[in-house]
C-alpha positions as CSV (number, residue, x, y, z in Angstrom):
1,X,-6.4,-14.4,-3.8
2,X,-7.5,-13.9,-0.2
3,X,-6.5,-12.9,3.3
4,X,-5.5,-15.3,5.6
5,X,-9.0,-14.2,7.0
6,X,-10.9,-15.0,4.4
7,X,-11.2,-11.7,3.0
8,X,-10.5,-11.2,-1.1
9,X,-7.2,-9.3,-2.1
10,X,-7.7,-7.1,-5.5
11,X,-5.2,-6.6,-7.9
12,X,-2.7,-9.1,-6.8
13,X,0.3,-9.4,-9.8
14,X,0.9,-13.4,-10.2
15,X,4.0,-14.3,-12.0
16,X,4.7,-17.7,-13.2
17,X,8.3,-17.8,-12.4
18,X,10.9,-18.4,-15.0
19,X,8.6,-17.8,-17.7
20,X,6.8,-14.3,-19.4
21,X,3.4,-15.6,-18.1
22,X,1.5,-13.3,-15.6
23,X,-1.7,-11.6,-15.1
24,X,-3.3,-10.0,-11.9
25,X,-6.3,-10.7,-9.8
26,X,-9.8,-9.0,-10.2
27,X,-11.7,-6.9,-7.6
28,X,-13.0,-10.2,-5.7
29,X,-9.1,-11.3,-6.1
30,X,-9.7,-14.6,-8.8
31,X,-7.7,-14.7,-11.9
32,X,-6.7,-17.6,-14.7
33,X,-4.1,-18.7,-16.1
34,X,-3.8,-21.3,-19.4
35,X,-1.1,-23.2,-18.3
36,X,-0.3,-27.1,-19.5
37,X,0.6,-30.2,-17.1
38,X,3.4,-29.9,-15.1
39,X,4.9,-28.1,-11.8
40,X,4.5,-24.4,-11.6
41,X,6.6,-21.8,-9.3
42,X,3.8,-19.0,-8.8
43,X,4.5,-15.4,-7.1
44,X,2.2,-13.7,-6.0
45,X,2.6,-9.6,-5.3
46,X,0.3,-6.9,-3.9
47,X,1.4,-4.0,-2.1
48,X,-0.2,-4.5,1.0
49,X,1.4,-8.0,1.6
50,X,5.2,-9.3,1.1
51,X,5.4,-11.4,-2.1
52,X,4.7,-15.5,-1.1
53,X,5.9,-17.9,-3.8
54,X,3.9,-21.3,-4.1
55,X,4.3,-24.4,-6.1
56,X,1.5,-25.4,-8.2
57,X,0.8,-28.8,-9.7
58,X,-1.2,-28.6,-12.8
59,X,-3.1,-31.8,-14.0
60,X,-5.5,-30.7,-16.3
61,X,-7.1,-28.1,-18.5
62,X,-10.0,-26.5,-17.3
C-alpha cells in the first residue's frame, strides 16, 4: 500500500470482503494474498486513512 504520494503505508488490514480472507501489509506496505480467478471486493484499513474499498480482478496465480 502507499500514499497518494508515493510514500509506503505499514500495517494496512486488507479484507477480502464477504469472505474470512485477510492479512495486513509489511513495513514497506506489500502483502499477498492466494486468491483463485475471479472478481474480488478488497478493503483496505489503516488508522491514519478512512477505509477505501477496491475491486480486484484476478487472472492468474502468481
Amino acid at each position: 500500500m502507499k500514499s497518494r504520494t508515493g510514500k509506503a503505508i505499514a500495517h494496512t488490514n486488507v479484507t477480502v470482503l464477504n469472505s474470512s480472507i485477510k492479512t495486513t501489509s509489511n513495513e514497506e506496505g506489500s502483502f499477498s494474498l492466494e486468491l483463485k480467478k475471479g472478481k474480488y471486493q478488497l478493503e483496505f484499513e489503516t488508522p491514519v486513512f478512512a477505509p477505501v474499498n477496491r475491486q480486484q480482478k484476478v487472472d492468474t496465480k502468481y
